[in-house]
C-alpha positions as CSV (number, residue, x, y, z in Angstrom):
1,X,-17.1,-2.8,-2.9
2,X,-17.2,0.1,-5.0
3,X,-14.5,0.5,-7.9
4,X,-12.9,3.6,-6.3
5,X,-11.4,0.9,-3.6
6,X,-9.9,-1.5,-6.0
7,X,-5.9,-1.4,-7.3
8,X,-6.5,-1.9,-10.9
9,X,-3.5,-0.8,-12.6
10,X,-0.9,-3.7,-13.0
11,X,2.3,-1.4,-12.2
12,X,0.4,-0.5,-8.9
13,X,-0.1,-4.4,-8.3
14,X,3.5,-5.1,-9.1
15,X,4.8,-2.1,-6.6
16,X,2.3,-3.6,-4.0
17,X,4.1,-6.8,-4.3
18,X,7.4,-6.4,-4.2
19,X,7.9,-3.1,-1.8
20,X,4.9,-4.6,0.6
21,X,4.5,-6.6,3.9
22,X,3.6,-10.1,3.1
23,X,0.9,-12.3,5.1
24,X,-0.2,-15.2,4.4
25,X,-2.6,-18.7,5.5
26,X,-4.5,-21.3,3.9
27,X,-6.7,-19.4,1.5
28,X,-5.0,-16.1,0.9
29,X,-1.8,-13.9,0.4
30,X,-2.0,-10.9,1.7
31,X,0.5,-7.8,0.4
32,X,0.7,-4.8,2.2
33,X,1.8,-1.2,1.8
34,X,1.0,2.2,2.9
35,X,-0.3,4.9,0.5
36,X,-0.2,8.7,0.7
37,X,-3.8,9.0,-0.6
38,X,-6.8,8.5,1.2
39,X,-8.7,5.3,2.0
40,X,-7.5,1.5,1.4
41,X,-7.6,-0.2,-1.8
42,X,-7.9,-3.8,-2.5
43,X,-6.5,-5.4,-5.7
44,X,-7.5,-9.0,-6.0
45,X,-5.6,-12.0,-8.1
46,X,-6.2,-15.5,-8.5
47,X,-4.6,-18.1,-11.0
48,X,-6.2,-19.7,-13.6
49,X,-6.0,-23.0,-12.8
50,X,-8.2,-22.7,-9.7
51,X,-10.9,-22.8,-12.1
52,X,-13.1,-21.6,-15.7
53,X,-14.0,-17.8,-16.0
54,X,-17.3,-18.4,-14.2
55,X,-15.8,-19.8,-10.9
56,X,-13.1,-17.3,-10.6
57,X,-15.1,-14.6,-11.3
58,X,-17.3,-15.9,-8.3
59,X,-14.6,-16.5,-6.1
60,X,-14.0,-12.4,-7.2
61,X,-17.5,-11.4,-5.8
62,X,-17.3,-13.3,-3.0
63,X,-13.9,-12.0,-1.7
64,X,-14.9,-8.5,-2.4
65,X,-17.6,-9.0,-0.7
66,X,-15.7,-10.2,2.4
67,X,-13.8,-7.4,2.1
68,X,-16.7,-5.3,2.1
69,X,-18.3,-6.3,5.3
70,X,-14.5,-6.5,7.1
71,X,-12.6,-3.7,5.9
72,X,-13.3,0.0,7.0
73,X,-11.9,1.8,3.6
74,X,-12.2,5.1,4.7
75,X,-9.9,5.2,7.5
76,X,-6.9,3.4,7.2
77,X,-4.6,4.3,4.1
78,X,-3.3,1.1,3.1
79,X,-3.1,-0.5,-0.2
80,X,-3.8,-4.6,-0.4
81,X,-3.1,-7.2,-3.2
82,X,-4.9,-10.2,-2.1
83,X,-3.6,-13.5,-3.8
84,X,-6.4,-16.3,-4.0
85,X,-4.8,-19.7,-3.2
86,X,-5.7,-22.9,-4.1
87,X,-7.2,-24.0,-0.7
88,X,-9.7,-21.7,-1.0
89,X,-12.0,-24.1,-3.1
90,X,-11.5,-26.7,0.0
91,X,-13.6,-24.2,2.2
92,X,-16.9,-22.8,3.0
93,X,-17.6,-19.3,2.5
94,X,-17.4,-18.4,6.8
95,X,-14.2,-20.2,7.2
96,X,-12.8,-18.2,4.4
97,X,-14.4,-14.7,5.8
98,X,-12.7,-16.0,9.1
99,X,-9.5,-16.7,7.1
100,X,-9.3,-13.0,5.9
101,X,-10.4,-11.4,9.3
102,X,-6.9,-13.6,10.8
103,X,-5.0,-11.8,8.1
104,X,-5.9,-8.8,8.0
105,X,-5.7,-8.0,12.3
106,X,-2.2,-9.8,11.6
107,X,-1.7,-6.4,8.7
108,X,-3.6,-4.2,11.8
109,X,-6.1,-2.9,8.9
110,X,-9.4,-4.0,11.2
């Protein structure tokens, strides 16, 4: 996912949150809001205590990958905050990808 898709400013994340559509499941929260510019972006969070530096940062890649393969950036102009949860350490890889496909038809971004 290349760095021109990603919410990286913490004001943006905070008016992503509050003024966006929530969605949630097992392994994600999903915020949701449209944006005047265009293309999605994807902001991702996840607490510290799901793990050390070196597993969040490869639950990170992974995710972004996911979002990667699922999400068409260039034609919807939507921003997303995705909030890791807990349950995401409890399963594989697919059921996580399959996890974040549920959400995001339930947000109509597919």
């Amino acid at each position: 996912m290349k760095k021109k898709y990603r919410v990286k400013n913490p004001i943006e994340f905070q008016e992503i949150i509050h003024k966006g559509n929530k969605f949630a499941n097992d392994s994600f929260v999903m915020y949701v809001e449209g944006k005047k510019l265009e293309g999605s972006r994807i902001g991702i969070s996840l607490s510290k205590k799901i793990g050390n530096a070196v597993e969040r940062n490869k639950i990170k890649r992974q995710v972004r990958m996911m979002c990667q393969e699922l999400v068409d950036f260039s034609n919807y102009s939507k921003d997303l905050i995705l909030i890791v949860r807990f349950g995401y350490k409890n399963h594989s890889y697919d059921q996580n990808k399959k996890n974040l496909e549920k959400l995001l038809n339930k947000a109509t971004i597919k």
